[in-house]
Backbone as a ProteinNet text record, in pm:
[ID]
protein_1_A
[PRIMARY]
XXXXXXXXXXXXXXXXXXXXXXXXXXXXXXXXXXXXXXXXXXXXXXXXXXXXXXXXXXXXXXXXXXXXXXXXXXXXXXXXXXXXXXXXXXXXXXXXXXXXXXXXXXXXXXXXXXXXXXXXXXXXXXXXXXXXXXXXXXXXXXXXXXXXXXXXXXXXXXXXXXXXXXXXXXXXXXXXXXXXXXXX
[TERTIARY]
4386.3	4408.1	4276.1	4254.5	4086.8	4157.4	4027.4	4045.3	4110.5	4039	4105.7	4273.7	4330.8	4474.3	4585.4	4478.3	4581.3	4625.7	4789.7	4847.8	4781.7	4787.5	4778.1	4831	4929.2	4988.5	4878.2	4803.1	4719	4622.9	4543.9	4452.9	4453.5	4578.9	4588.6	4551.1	4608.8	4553.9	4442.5	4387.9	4248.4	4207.2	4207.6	4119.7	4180.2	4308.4	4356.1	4252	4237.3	4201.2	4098	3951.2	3813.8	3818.4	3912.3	3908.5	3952.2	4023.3	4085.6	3958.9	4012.3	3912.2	3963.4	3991.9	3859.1	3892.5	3856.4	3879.5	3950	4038.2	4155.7	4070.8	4004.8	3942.5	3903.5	3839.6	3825.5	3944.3	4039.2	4151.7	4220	4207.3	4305.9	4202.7	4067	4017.4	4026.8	4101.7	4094	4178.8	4146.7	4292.9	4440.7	4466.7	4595.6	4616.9	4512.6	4535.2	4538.8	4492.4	4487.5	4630.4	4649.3	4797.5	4908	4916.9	4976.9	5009.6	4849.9	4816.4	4897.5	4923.4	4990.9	5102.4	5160.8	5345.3	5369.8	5285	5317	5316.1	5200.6	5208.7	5366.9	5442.2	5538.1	5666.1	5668.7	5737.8	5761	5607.9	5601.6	5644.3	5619.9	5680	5782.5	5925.1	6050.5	6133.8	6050	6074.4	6084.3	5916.5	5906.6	6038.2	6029.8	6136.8	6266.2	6309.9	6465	6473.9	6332	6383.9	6273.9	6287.3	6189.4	6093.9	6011.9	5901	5803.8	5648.9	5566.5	5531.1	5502	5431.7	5268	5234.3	5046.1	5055.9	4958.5	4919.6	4824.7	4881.2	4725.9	4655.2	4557.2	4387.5	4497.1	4429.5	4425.7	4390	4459	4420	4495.9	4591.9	4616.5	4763.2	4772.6	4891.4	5020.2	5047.8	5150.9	5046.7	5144.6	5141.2	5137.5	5278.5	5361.5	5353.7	5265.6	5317.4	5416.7	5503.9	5622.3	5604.8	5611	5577.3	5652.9	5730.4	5836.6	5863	5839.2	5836.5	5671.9	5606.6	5428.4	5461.4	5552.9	5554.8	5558.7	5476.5	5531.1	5713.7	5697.3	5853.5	5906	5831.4	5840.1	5718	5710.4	5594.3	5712.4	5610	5679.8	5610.3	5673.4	5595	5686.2	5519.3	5614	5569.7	5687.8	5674.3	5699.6	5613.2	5704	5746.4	5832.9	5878.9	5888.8	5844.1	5879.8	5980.4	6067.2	6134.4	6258.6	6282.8	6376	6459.2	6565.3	6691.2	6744.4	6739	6850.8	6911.8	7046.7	7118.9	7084.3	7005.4	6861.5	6861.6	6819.6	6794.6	6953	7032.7	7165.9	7161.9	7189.2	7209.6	7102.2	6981.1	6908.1	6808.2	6797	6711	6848.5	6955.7	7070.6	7072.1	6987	7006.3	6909	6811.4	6670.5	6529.6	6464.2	6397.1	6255.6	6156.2	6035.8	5918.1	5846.6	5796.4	5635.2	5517.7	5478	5472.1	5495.2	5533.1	5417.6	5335.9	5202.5	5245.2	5269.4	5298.6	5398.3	5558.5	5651.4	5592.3	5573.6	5554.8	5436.8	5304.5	5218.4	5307.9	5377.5	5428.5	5582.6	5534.9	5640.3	5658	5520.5	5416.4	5371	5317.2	5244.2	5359.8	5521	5614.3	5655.9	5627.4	5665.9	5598.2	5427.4	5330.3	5305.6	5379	5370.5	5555	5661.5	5760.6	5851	5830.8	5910.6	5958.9	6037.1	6099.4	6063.9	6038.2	5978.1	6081.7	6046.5	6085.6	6054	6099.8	6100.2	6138	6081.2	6075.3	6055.3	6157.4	6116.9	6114	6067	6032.1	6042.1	6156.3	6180.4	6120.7	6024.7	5987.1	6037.1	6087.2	6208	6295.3	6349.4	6491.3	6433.7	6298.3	6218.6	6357.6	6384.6	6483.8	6426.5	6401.5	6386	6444.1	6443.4	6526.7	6490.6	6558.3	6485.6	6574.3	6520.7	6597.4	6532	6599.8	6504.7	6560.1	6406.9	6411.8	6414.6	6311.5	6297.9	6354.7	6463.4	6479	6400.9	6310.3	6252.5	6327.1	6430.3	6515	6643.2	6623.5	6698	6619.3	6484.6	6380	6412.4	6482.7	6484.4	6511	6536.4	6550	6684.9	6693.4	6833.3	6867.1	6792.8	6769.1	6804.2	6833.4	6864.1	6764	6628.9	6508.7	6491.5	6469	6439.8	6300.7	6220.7	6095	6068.2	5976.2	5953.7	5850.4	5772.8	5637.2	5650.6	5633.3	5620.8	5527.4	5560.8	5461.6	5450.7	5404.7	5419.6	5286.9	5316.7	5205.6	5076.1	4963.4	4851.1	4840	4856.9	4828.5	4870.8	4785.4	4873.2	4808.3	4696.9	4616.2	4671.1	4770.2	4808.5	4789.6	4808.1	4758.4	4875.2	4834.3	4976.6	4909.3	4997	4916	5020	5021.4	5135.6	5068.5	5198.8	5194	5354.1	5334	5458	5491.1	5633.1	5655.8	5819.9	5818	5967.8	6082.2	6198.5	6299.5	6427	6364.4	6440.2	6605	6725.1	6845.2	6883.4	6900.1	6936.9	7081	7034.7	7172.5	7300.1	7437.1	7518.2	7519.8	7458.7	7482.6	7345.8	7218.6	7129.3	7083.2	7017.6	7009.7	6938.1	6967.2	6847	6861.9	6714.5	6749.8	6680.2	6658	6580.4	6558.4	6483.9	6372	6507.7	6581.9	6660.4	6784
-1872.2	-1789.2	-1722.3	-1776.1	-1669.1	-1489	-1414.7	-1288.4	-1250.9	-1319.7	-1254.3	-1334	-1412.9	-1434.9	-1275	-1202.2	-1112.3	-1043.4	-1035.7	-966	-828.2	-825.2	-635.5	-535.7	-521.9	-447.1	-424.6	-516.7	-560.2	-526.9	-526.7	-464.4	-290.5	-265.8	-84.8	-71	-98.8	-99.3	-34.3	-176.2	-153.6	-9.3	-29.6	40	190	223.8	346.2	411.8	301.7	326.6	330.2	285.8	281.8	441.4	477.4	577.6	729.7	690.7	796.9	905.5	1023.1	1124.5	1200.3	1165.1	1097.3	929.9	871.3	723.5	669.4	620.6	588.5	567.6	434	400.9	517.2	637.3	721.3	853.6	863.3	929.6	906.5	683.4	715.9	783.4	792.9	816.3	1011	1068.3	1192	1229	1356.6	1361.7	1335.8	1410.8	1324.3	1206.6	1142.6	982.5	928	959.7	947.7	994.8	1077.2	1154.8	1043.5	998.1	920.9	777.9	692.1	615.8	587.4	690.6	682	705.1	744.7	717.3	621.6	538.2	391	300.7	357.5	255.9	313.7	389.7	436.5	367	334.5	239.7	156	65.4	-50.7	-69.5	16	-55.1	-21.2	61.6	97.5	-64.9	-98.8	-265.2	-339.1	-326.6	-446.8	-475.2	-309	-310.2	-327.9	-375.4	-427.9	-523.5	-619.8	-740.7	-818.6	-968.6	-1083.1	-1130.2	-1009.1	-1061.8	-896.1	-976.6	-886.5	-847.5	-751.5	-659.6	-681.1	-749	-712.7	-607.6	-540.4	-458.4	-506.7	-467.1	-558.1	-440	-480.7	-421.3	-272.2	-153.8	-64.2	-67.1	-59.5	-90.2	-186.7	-267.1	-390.1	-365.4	-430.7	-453	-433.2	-446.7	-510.7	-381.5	-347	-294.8	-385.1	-440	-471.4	-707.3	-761.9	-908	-931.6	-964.3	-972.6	-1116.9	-1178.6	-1313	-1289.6	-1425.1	-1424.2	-1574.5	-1632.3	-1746.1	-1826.9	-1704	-1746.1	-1814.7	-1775.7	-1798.3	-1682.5	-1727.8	-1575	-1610.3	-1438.5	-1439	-1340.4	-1256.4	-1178.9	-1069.6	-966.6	-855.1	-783.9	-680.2	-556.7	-401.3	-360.9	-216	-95.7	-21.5	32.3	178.3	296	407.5	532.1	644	751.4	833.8	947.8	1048.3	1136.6	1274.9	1403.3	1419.4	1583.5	1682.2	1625	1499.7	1434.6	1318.8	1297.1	1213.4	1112.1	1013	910.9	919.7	1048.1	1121.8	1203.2	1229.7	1263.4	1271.6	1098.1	1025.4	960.4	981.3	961.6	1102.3	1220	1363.8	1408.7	1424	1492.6	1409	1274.6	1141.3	1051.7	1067.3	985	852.8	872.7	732.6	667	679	676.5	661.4	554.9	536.1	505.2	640.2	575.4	508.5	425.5	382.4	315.8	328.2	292.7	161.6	107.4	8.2	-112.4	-47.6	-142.9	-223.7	-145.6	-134.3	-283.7	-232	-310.2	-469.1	-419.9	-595.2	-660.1	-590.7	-674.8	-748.4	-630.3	-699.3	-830.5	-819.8	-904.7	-1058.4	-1006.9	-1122.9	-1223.9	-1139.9	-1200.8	-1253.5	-1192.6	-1277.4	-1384.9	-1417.3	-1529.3	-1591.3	-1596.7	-1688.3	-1775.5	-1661.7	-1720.4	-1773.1	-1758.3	-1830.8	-1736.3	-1614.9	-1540.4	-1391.6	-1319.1	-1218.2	-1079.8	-1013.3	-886.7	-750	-746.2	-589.2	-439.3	-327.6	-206.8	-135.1	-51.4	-1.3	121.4	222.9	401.7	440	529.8	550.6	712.9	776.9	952	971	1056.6	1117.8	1234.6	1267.3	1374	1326.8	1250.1	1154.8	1062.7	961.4	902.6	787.7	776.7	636.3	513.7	413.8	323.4	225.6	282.5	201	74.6	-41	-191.5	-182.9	-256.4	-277.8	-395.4	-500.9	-630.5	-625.1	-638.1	-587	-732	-839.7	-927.6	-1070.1	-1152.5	-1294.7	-1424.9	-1476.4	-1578.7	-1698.9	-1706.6	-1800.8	-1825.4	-1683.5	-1623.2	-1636.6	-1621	-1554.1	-1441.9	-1366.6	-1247.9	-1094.3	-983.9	-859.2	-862.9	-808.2	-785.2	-617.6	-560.5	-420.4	-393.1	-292.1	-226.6	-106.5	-167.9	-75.8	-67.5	53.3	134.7	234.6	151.6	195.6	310.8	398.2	560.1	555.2	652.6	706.2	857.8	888.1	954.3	1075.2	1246.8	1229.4	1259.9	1225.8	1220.3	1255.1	1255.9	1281.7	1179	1233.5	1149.1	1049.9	1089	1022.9	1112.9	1051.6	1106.3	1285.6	1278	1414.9	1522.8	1475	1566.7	1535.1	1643.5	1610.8	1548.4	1540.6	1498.3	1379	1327.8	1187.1	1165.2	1069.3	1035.5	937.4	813.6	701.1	610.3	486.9	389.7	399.7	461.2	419.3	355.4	309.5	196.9	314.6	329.9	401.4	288.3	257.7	172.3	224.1	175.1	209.9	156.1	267	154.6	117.4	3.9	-61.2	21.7	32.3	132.2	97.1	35.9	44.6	-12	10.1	-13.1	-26.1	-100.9	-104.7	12.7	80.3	182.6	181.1	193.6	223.9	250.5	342.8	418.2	375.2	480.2	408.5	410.9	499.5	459	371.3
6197.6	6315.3	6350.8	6480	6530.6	6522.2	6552.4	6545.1	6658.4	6787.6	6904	6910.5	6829.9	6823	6735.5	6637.9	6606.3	6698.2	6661.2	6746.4	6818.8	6903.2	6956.8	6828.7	6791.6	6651.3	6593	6539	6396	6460.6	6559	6677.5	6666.8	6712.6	6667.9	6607.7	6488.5	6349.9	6283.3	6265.5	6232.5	6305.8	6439.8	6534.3	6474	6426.6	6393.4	6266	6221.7	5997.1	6104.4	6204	6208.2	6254.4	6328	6416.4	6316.7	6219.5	6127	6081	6074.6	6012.1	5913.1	5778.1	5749	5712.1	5726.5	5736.3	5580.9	5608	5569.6	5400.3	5428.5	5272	5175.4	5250.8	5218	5167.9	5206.8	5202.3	5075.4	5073.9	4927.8	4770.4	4799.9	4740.3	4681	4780.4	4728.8	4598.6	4605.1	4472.1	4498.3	4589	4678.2	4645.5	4701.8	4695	4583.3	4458.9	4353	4287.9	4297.3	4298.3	4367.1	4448.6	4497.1	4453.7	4386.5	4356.5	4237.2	4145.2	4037.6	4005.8	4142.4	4176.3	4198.7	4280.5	4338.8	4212.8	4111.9	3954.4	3886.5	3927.3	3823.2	3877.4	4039.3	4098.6	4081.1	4058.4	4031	3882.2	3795.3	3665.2	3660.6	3693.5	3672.7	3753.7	3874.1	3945.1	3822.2	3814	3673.5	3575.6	3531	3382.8	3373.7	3537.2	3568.1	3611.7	3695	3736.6	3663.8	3635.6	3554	3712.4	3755.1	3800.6	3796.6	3907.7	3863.6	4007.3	4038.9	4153.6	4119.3	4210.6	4221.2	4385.8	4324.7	4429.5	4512.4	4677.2	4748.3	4769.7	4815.6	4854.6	4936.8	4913.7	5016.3	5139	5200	5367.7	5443.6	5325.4	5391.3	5447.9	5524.1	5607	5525.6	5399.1	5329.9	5200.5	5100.3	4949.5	4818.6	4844.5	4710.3	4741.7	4638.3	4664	4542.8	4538.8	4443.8	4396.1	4280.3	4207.2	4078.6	4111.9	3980.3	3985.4	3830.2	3752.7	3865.6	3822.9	3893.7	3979.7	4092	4239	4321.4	4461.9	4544.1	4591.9	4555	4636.2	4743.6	4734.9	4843.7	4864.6	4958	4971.8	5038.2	5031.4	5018.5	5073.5	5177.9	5199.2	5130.6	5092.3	4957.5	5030.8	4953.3	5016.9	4895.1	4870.6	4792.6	4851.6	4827	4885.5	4782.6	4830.1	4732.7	4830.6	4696.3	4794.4	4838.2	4842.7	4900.3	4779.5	4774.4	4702.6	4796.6	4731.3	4808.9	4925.7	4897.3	4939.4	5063.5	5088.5	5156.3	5227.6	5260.7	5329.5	5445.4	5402.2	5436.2	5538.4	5470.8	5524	5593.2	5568	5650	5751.4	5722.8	5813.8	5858.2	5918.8	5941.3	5906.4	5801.1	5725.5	5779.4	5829.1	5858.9	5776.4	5799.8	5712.9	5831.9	5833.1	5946.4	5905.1	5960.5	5922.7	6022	5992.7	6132.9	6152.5	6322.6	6386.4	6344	6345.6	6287.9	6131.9	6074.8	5907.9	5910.9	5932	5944	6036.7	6181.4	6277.6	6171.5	6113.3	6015.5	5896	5791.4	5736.6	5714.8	5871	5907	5973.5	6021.3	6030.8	5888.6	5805.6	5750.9	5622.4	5642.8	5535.1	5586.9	5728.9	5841.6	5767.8	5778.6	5748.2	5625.3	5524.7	5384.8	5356.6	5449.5	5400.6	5325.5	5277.7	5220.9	5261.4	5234.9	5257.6	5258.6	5360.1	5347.9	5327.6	5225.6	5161.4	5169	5135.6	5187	5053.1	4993.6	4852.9	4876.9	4835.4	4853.7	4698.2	4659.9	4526.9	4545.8	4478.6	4534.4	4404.6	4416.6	4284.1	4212.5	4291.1	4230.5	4120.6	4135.6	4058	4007.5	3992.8	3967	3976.4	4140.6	4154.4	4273.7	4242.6	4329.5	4434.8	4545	4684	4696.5	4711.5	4782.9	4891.2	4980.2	5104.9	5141.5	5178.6	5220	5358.3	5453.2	5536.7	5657.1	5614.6	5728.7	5630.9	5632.5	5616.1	5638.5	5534.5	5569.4	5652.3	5543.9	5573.6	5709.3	5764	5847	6011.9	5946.8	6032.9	6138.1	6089.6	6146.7	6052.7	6185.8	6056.5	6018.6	5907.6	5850.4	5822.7	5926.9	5989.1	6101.3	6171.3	6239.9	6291.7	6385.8	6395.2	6539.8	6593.3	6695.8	6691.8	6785.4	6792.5	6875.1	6865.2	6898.7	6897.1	7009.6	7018.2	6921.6	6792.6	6754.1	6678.9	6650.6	6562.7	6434.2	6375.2	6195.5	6149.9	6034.2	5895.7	5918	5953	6014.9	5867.5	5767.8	5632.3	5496.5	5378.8	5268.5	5217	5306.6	5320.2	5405	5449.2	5529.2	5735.2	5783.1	5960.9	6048.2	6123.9	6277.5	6334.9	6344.8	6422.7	6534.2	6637.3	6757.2	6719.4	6741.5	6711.8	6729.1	6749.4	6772.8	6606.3	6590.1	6448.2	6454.2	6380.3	6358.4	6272	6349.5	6228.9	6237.5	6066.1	6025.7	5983.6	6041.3	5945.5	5828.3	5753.5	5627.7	5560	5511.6	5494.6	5415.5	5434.7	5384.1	5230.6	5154	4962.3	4953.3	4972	4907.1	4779.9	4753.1	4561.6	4507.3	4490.3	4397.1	4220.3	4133	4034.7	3959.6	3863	3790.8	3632.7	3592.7	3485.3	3367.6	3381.8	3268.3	3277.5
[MASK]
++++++++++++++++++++++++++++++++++++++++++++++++++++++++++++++++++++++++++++++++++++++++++++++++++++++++++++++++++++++++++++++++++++++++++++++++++++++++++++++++++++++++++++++++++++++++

C-alpha cells in the first residue's frame, strides 16, 4: 500500500502524535507512562495465565497494542485499555455500558485485522479489581463489527499525562455478558 493510499483515519493520526505536546513518543516515557506501562504488563500476563497463547506487545505508537499468537500463529490483535477508579460494573452504571475509544484507534485497528485475516479485540484491564474485559470487537470471518459503535466529536483525556483534547472518538457498546477475568 503507497502512503498516499492510507486511509484519512491513519492520516489524523499520525498528524495528531506529530502535533501532540508533548509528543506522544515522549509521553509514554514519563513516569505516568511508565506507571501505566506496567499495568498493561499485569494485563497481559493474568490473559496469558488463563488462555494457551501469548500477547507480544507492538511498538508504542502503533495503531493496534496487543498481537495475540497461539500454537505460533497469529490469531488475533487487540486494543488494549486500563482503567482506574472504575469496576466492570462501572462501566454498565455510570458509562451506559459504554466503552470510548478514539475513532482513529478502533477504524486502524480494524483495518489492519482485515489485512492480516484475523479478529480484532478490545481488552479493559480495571486496576482496581485487577479484572480483565475481552470483547471481540471486529469478525474476520464475518468481516464486520460485532459491536454496536456510534461515532462523536468529542472531548476527552488528551493522553495518559493528563489534558483535553476534541476529537472523533468511537463509543463502543458492550456486549451484555462479556468475558472478564482475574488473576485468581
Amino acid at each position: 500500500m503507497a502512503i498516499n493510499e492510507i486511509p484519512a483515519t491513519n492520516e489524523a493520526y499520525y498528524r495528531e502524535i506529530e502535533a501532540s505536546d508533548p509528543p506522544k513518543g515522549i509521553e509514554v516515557d514519563t513516569p505516568r507512562g511508565k506507571e501505566t506501562d506496567n499495568w498493561e504488563i499485569e494485563a497481559k500476563n493474568i490473559f496469558e495465565a488463563k488462555f494457551p497463547s501469548k500477547i507480544i506487545r507492538a511498538p508504542k505508537l502503533s495503531l493496534i497494542d496487543w498481537i495475540i499468537v497461539k500454537n505460533g500463529k497469529l490469531a488475533g490483535i487487540s486494543e488494549h485499555k486500563t482503567r482506574l477508579n472504575i469496576t466492570p460494573n462501572d462501566m454498565l452504571i455510570k458509562f451506559g455500558n459504554k466503552w470510548i475509544l478514539s475513532a482513529n484507534k478502533i477504524e486502524g485497528g480494524k483495518l489492519i485485522a482485515s489485512m492480516l485475516n484475523v479478529d480484532l479485540w478490545g481488552t479493559i484491564y480495571f486496576l482496581d479489581t485487577a479484572e480483565l474485559m475481552l470483547i471481540r470487537l471486529w469478525s474476520s470471518n464475518l468481516n464486520d463489527w460485532l459491536v454496536d459503535i456510534e461515532y462523536k466529536e468529542t472531548e476527552t483525556q488528551k493522553g495518559i499525562n493528563g489534558g483535553k483534547a476534541t476529537r472523533l472518538n468511537a463509543f463502543i457498546t458492550l456486549p451484555p455478558n462479556p468475558l472478564i477475568i482475574s488473576k485468581d
